[in-house]
PyMOL Python script that loads the backbone (N, CA, C, O; Angstrom):
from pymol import cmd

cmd.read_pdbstr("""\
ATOM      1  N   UNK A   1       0.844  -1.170   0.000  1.00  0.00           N
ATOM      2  CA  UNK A   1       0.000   0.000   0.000  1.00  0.00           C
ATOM      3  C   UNK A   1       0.890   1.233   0.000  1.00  0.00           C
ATOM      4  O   UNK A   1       1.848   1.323   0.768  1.00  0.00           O
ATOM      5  N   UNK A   2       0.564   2.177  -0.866  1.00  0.00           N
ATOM      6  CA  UNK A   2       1.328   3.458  -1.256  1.00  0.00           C
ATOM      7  C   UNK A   2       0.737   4.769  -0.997  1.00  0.00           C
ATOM      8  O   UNK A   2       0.478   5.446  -1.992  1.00  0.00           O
ATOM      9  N   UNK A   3       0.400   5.397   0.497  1.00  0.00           N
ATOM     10  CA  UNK A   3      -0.826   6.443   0.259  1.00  0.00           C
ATOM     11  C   UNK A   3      -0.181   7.456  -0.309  1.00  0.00           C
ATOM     12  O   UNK A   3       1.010   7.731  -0.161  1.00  0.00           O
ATOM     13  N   UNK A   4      -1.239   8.203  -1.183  1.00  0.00           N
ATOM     14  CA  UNK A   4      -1.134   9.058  -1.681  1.00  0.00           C
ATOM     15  C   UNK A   4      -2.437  10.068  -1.619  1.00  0.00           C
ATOM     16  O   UNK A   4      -3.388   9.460  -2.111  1.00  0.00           O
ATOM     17  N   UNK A   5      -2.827  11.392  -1.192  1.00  0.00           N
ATOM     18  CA  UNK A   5      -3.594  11.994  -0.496  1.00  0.00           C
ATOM     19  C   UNK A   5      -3.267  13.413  -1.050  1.00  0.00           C
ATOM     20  O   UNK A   5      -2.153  13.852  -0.767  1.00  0.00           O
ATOM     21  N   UNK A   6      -4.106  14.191  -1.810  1.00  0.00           N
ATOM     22  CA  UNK A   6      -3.800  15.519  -2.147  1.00  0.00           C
ATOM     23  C   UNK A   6      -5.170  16.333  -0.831  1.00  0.00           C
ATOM     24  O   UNK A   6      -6.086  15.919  -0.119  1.00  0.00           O
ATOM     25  N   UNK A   7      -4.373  17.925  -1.234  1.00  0.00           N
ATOM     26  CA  UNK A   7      -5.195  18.777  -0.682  1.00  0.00           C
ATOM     27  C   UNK A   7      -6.715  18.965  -0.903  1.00  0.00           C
ATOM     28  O   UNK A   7      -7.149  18.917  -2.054  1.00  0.00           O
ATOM     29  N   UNK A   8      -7.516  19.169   0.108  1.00  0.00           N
ATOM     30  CA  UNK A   8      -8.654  19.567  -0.362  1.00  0.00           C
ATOM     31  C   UNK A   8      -8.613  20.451  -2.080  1.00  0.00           C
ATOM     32  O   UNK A   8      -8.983  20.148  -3.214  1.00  0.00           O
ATOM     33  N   UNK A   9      -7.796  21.912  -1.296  1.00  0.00           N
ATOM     34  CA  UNK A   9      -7.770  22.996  -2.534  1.00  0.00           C
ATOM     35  C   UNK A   9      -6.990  22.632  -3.741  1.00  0.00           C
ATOM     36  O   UNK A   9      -7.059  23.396  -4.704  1.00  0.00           O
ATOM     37  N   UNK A  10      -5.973  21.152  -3.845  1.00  0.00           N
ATOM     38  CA  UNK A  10      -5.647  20.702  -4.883  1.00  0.00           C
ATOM     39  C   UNK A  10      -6.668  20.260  -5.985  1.00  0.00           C
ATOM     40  O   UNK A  10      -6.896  20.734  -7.097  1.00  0.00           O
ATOM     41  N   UNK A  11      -7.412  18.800  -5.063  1.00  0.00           N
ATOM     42  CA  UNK A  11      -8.484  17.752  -5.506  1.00  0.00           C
ATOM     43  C   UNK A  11      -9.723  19.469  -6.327  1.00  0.00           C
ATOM     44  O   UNK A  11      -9.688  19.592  -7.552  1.00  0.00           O
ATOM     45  N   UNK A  12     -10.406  20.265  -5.693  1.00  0.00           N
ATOM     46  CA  UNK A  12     -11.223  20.832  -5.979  1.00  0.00           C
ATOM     47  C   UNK A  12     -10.586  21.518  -7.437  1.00  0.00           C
ATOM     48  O   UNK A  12     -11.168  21.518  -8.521  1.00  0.00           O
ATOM     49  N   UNK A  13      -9.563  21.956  -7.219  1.00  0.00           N
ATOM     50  CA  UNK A  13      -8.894  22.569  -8.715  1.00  0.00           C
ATOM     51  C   UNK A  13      -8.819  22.212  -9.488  1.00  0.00           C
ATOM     52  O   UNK A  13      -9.034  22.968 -10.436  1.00  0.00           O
ATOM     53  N   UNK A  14      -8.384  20.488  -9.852  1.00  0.00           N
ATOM     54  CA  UNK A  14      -8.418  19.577 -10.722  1.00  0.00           C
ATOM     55  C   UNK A  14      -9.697  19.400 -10.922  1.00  0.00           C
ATOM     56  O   UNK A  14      -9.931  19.012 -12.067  1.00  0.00           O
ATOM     57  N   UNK A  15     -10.785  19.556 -10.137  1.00  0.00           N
ATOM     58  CA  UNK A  15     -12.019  18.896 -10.828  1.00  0.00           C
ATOM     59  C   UNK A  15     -12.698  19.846 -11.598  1.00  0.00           C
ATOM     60  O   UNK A  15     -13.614  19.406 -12.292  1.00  0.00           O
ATOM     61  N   UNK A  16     -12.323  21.780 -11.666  1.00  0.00           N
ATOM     62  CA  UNK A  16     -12.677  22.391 -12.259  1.00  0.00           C
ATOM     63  C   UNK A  16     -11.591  22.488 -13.635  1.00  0.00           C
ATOM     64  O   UNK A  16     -11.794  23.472 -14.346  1.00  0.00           O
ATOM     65  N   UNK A  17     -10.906  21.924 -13.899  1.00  0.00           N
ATOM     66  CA  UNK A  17      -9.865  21.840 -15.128  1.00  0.00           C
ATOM     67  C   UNK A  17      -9.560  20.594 -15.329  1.00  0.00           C
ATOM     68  O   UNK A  17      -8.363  20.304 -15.313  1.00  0.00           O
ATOM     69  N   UNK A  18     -10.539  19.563 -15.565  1.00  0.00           N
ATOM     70  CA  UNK A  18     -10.565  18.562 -16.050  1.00  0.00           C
ATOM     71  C   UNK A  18      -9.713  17.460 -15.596  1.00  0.00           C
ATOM     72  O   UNK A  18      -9.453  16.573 -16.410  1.00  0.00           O
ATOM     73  N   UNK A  19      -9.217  17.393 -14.340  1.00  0.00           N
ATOM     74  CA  UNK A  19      -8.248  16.606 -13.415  1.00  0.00           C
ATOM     75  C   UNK A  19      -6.316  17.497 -13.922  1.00  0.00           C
ATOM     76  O   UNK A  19      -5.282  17.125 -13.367  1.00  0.00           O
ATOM     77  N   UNK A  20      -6.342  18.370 -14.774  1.00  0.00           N
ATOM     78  CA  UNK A  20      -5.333  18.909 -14.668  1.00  0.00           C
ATOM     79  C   UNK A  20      -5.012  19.926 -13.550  1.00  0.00           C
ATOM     80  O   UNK A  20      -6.009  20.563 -13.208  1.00  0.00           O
ATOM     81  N   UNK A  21      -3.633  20.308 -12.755  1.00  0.00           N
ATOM     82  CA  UNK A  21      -3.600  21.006 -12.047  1.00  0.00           C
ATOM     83  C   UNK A  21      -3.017  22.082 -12.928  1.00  0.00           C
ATOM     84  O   UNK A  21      -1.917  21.868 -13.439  1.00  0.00           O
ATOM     85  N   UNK A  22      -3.677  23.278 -13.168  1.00  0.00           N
ATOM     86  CA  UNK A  22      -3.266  24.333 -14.221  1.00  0.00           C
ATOM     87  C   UNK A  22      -2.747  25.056 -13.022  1.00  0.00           C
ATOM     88  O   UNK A  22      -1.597  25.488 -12.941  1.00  0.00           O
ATOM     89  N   UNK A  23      -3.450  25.139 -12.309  1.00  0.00           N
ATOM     90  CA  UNK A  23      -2.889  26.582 -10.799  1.00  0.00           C
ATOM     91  C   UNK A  23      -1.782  25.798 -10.162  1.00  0.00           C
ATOM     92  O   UNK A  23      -1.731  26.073  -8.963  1.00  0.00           O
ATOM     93  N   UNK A  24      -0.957  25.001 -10.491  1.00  0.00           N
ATOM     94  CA  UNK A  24      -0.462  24.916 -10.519  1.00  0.00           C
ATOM     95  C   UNK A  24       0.152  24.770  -8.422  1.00  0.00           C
ATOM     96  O   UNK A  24       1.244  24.870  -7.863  1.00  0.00           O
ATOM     97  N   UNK A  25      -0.779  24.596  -8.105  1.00  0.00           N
ATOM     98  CA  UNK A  25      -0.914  24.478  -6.325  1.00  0.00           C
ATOM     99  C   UNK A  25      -0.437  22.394  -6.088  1.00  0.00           C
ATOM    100  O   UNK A  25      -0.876  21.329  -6.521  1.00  0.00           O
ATOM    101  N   UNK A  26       0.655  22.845  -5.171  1.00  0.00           N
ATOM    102  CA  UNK A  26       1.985  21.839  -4.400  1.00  0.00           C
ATOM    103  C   UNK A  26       1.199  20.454  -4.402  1.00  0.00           C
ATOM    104  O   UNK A  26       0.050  20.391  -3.965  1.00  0.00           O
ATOM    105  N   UNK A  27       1.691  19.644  -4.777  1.00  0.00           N
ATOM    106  CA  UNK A  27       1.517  18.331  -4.602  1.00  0.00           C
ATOM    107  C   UNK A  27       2.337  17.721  -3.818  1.00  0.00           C
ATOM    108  O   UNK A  27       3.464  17.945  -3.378  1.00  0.00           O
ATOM    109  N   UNK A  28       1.120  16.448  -3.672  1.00  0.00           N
ATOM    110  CA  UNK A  28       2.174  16.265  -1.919  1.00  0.00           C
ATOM    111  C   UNK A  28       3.591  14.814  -2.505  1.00  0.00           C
ATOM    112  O   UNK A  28       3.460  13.767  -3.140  1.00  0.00           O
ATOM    113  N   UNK A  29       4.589  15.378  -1.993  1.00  0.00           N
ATOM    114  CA  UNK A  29       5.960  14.901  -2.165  1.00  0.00           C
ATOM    115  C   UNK A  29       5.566  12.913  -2.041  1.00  0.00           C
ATOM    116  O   UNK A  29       4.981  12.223  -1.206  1.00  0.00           O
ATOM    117  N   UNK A  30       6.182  12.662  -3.200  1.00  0.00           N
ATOM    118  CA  UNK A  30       6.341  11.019  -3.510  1.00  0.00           C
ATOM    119  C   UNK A  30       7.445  10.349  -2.866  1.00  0.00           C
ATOM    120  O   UNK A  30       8.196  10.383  -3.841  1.00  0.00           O
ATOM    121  N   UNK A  31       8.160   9.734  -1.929  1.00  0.00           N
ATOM    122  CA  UNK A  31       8.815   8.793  -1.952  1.00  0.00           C
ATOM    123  C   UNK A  31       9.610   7.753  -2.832  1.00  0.00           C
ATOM    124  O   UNK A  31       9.070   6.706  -3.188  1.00  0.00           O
ATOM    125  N   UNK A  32      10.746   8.030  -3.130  1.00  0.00           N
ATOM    126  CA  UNK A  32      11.225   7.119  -4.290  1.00  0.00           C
ATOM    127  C   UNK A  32      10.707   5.157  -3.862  1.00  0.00           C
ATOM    128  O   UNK A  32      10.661   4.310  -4.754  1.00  0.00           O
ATOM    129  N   UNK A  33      10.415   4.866  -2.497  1.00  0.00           N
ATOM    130  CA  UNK A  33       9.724   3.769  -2.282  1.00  0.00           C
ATOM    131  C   UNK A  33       8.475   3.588  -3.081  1.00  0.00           C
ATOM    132  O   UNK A  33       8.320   2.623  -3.830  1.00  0.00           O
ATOM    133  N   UNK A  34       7.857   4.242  -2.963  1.00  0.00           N
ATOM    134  CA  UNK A  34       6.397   4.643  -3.363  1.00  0.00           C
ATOM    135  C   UNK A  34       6.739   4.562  -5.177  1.00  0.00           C
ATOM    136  O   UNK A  34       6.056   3.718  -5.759  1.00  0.00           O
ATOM    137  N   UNK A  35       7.505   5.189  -5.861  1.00  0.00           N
ATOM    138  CA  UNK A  35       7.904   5.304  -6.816  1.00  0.00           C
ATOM    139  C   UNK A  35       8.228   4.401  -7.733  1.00  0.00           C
ATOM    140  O   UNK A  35       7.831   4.351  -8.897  1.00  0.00           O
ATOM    141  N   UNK A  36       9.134   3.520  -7.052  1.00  0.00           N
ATOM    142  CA  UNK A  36       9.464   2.008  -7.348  1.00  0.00           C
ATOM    143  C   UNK A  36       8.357   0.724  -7.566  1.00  0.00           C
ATOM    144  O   UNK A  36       8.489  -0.256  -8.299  1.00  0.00           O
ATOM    145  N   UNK A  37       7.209   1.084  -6.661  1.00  0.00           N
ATOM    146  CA  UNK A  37       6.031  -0.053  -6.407  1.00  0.00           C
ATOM    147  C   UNK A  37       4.946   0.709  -7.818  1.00  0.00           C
ATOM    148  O   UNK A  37       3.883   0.226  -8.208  1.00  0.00           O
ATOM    149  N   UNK A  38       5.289   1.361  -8.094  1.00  0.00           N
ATOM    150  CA  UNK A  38       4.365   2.630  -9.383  1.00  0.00           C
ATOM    151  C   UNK A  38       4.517   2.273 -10.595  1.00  0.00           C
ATOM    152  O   UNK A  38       3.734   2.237 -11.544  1.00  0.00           O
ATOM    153  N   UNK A  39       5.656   1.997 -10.474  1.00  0.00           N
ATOM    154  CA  UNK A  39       6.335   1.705 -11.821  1.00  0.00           C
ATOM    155  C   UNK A  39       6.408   0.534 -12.131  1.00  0.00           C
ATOM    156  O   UNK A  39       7.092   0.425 -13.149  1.00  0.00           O
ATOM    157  N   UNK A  40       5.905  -0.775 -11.624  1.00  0.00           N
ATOM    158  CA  UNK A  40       5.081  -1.957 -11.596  1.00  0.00           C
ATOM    159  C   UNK A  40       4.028  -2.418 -11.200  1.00  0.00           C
ATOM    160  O   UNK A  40       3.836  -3.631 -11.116  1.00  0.00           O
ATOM    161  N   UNK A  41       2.871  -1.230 -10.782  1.00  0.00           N
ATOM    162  CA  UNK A  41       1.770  -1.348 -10.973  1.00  0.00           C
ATOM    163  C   UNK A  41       1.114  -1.300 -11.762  1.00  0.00           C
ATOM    164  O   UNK A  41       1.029  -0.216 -12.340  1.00  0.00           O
ATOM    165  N   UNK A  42       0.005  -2.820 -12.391  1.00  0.00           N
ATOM    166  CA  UNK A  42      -0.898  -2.265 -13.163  1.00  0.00           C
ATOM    167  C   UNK A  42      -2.621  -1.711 -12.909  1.00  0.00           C
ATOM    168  O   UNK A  42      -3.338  -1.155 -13.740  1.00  0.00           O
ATOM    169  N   UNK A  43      -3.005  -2.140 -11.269  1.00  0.00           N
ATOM    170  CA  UNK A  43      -4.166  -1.671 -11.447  1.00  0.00           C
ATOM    171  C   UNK A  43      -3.848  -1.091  -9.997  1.00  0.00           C
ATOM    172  O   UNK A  43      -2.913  -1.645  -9.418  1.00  0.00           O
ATOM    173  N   UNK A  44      -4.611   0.136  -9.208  1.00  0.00           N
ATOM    174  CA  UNK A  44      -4.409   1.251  -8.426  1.00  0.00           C
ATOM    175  C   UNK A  44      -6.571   1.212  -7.658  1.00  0.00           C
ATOM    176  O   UNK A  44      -7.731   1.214  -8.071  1.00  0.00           O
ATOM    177  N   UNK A  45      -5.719   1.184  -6.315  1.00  0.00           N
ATOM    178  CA  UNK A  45      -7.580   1.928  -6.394  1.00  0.00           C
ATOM    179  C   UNK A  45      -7.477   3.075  -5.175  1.00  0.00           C
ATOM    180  O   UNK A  45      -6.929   2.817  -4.103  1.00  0.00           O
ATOM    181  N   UNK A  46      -7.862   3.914  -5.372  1.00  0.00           N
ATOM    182  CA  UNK A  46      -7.701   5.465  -5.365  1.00  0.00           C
ATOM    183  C   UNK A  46      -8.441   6.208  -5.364  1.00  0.00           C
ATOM    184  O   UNK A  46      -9.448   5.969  -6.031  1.00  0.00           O
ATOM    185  N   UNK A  47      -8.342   7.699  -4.516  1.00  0.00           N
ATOM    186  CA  UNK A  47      -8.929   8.737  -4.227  1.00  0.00           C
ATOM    187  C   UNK A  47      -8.616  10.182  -5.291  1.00  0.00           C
ATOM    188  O   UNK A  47      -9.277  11.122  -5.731  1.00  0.00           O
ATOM    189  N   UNK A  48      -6.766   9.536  -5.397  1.00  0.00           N
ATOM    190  CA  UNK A  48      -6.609  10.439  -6.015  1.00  0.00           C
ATOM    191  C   UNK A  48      -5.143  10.449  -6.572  1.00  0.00           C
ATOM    192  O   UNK A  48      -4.150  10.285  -5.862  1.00  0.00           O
ATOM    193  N   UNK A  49      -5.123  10.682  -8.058  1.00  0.00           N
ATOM    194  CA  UNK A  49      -3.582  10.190  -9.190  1.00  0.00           C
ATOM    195  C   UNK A  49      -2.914  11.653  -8.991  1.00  0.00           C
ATOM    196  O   UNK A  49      -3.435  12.758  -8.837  1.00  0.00           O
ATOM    197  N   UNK A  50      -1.804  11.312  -9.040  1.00  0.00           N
ATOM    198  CA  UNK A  50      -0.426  12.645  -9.494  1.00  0.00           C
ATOM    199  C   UNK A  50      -0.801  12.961 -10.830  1.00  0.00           C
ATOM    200  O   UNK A  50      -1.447  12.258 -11.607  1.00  0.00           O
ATOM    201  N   UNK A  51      -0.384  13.955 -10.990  1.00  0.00           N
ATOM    202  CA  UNK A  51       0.210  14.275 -12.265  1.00  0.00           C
ATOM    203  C   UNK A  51       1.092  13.038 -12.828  1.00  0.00           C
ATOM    204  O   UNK A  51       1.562  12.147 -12.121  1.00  0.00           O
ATOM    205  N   UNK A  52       1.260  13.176 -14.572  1.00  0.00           N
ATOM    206  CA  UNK A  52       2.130  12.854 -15.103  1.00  0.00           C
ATOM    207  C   UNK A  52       1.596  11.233 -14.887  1.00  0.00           C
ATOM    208  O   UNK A  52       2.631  10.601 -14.676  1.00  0.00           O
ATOM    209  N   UNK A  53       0.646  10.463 -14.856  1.00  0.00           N
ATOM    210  CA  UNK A  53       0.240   9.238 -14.487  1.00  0.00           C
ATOM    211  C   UNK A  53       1.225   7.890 -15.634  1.00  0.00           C
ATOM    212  O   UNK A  53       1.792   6.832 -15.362  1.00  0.00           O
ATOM    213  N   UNK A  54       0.976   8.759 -17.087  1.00  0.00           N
ATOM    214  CA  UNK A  54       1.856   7.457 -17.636  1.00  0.00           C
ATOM    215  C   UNK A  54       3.353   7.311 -17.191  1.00  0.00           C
ATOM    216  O   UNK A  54       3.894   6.235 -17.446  1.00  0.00           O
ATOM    217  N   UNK A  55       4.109   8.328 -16.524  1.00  0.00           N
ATOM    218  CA  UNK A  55       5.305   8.328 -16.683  1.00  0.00           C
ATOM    219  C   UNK A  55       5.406   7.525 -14.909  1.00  0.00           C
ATOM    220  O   UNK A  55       6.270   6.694 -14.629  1.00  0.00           O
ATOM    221  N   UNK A  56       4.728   7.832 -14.280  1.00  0.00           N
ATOM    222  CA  UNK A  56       4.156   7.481 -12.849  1.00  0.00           C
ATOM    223  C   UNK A  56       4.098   5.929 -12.671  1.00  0.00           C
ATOM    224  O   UNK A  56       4.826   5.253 -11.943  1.00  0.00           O
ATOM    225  N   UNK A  57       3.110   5.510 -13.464  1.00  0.00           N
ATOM    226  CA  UNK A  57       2.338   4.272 -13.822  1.00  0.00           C
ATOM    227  C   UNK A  57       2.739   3.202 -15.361  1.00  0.00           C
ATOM    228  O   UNK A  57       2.016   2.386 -15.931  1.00  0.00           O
ATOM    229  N   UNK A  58       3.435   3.413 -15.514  1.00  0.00           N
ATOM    230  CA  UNK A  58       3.703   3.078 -16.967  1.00  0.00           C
ATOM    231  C   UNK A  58       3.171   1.807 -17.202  1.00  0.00           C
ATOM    232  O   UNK A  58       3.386   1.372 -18.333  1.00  0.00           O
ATOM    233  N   UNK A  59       2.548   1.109 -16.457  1.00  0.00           N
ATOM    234  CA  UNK A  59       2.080  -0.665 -16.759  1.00  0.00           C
ATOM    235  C   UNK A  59       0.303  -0.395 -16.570  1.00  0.00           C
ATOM    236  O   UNK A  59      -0.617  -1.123 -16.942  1.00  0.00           O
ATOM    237  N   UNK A  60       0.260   0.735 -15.959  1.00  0.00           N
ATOM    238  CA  UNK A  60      -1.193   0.979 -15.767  1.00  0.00           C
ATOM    239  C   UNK A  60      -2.178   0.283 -16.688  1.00  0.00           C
ATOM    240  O   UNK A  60      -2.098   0.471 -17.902  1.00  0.00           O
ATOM    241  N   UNK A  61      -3.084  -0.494 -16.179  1.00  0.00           N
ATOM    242  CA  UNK A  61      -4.610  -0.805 -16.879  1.00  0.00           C
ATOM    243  C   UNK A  61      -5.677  -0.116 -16.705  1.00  0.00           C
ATOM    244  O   UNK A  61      -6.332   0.604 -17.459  1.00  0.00           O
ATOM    245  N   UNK A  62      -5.838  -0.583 -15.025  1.00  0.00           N
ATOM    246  CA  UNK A  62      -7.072  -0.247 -14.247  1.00  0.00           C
ATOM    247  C   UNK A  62      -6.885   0.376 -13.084  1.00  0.00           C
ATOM    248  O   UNK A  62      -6.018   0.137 -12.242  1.00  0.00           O
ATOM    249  N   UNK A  63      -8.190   1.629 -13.052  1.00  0.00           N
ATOM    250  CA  UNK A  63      -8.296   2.487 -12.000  1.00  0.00           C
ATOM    251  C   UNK A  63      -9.293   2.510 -11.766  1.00  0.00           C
ATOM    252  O   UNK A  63     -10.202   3.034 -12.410  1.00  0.00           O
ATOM    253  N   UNK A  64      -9.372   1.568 -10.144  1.00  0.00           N
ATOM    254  CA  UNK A  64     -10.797   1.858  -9.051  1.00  0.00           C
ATOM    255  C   UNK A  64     -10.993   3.099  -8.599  1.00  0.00           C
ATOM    256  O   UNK A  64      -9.967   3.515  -8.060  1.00  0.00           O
ATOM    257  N   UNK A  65     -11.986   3.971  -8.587  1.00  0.00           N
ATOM    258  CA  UNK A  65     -11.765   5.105  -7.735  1.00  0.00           C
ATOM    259  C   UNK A  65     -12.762   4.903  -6.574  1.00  0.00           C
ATOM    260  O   UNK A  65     -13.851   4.336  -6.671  1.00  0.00           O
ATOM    261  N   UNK A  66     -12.137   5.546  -5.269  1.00  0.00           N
ATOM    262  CA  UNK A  66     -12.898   5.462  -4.707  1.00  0.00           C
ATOM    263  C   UNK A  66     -14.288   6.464  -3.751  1.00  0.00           C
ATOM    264  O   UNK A  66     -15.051   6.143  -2.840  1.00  0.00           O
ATOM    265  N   UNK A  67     -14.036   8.011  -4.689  1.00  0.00           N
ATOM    266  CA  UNK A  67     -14.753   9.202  -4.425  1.00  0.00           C
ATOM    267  C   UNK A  67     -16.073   8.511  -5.253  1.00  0.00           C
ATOM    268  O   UNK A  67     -16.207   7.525  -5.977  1.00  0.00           O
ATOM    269  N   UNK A  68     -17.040   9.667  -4.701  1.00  0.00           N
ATOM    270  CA  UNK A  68     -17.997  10.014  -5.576  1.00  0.00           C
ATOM    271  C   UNK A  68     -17.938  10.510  -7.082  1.00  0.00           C
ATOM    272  O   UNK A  68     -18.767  10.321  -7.972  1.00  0.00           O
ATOM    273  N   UNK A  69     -17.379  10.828  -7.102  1.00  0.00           N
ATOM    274  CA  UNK A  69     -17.056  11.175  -8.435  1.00  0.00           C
ATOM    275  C   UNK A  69     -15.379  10.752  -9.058  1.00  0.00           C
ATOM    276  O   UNK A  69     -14.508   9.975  -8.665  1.00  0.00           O
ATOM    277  N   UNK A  70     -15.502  11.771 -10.282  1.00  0.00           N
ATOM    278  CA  UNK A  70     -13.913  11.600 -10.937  1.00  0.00           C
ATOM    279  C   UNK A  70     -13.252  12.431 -11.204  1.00  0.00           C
ATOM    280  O   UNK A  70     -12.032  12.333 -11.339  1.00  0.00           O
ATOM    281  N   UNK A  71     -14.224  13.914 -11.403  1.00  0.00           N
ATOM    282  CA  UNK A  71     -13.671  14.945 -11.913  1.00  0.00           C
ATOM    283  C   UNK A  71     -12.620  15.217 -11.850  1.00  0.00           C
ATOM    284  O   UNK A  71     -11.997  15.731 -12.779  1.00  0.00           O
ATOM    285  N   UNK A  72     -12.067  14.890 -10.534  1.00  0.00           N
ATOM    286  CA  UNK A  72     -10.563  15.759 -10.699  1.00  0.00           C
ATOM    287  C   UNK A  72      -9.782  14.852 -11.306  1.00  0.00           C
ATOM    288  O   UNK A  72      -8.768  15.338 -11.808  1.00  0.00           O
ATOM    289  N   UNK A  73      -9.970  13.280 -11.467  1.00  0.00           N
ATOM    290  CA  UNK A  73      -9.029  12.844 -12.291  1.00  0.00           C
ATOM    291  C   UNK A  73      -8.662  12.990 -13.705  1.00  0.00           C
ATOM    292  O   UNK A  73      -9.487  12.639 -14.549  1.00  0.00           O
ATOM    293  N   UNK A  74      -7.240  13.584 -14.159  1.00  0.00           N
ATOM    294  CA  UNK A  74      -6.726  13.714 -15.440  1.00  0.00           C
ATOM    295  C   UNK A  74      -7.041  12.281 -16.502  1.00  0.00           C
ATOM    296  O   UNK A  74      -6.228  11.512 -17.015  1.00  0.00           O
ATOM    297  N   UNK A  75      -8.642  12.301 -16.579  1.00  0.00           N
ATOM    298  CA  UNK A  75      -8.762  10.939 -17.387  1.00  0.00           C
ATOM    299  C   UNK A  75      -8.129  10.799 -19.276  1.00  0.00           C
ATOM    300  O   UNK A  75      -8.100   9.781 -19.967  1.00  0.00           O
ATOM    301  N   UNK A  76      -7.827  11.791 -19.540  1.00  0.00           N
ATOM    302  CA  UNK A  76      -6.834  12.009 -20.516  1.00  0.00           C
ATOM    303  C   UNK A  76      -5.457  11.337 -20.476  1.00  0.00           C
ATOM    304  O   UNK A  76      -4.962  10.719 -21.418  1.00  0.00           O
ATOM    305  N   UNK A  77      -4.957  11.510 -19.398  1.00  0.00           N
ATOM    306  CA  UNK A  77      -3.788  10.847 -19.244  1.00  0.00           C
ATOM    307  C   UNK A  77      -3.763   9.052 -18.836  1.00  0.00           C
ATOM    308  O   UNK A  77      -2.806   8.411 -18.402  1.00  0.00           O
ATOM    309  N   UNK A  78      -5.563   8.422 -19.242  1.00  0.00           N
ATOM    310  CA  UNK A  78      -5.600   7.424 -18.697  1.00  0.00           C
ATOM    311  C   UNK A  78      -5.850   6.696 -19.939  1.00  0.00           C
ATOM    312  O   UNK A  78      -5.849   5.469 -19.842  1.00  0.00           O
ATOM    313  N   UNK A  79      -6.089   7.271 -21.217  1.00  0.00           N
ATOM    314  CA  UNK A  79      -6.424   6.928 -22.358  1.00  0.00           C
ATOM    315  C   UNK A  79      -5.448   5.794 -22.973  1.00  0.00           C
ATOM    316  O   UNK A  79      -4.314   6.149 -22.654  1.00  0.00           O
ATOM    317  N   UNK A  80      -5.387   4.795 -23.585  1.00  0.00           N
ATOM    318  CA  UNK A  80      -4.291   4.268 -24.514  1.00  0.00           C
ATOM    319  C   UNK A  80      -3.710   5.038 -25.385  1.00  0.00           C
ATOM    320  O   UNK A  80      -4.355   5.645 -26.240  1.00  0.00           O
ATOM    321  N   UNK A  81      -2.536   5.098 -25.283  1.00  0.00           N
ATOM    322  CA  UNK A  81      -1.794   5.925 -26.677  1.00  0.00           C
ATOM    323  C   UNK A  81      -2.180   5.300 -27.991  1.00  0.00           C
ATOM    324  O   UNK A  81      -2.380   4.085 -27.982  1.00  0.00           O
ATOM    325  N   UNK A  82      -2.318   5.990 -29.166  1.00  0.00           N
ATOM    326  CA  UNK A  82      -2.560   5.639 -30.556  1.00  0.00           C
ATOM    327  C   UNK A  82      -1.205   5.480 -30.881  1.00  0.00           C
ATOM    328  O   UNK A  82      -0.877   5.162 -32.024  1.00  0.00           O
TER     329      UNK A  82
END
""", "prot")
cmd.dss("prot")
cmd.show_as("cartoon", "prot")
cmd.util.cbc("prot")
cmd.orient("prot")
């Protein structure tokens, strides 16, 4: 298990800009432990993704979420590449 937990005023920003953080407000610091278990994960279940998810996640399939919603997630960055 890897928590990962953004700000209220992060999560709310992303969900008004499509899960991107444009304002560009602090994300909370990763652990190169945390980093290592990321980068051989393929499925995640979650409140809430970093930035940069393919470079993050690179084996990624599947994402449980576990909010009410999704908005703030960058579901763009969850797409298959063409």
């Amino acid at each position: 298990m890897t928590p990962y937990l953004e700000s209220s005023e992060l999560r709310s920003s992303r969900g008004l800009n499509q899960g991107v953080n444009s304002t560009n407000i602090e994300e909370p610091l990763v652990p190169d432990s945390h980093l290592s278990i990321w980068a051989e994960c393929n499925s995640v279940i979650a409140m809430d993704l970093p930035s940069n998810i393919p470079l993050l996640f690179p084996k990624l399939k599947w994402v449980q979420g576990v909010s009410a919603g999704h908005d703030h997630i960058n579901s763009g960055e969850l797409k298959e590449p063409e």
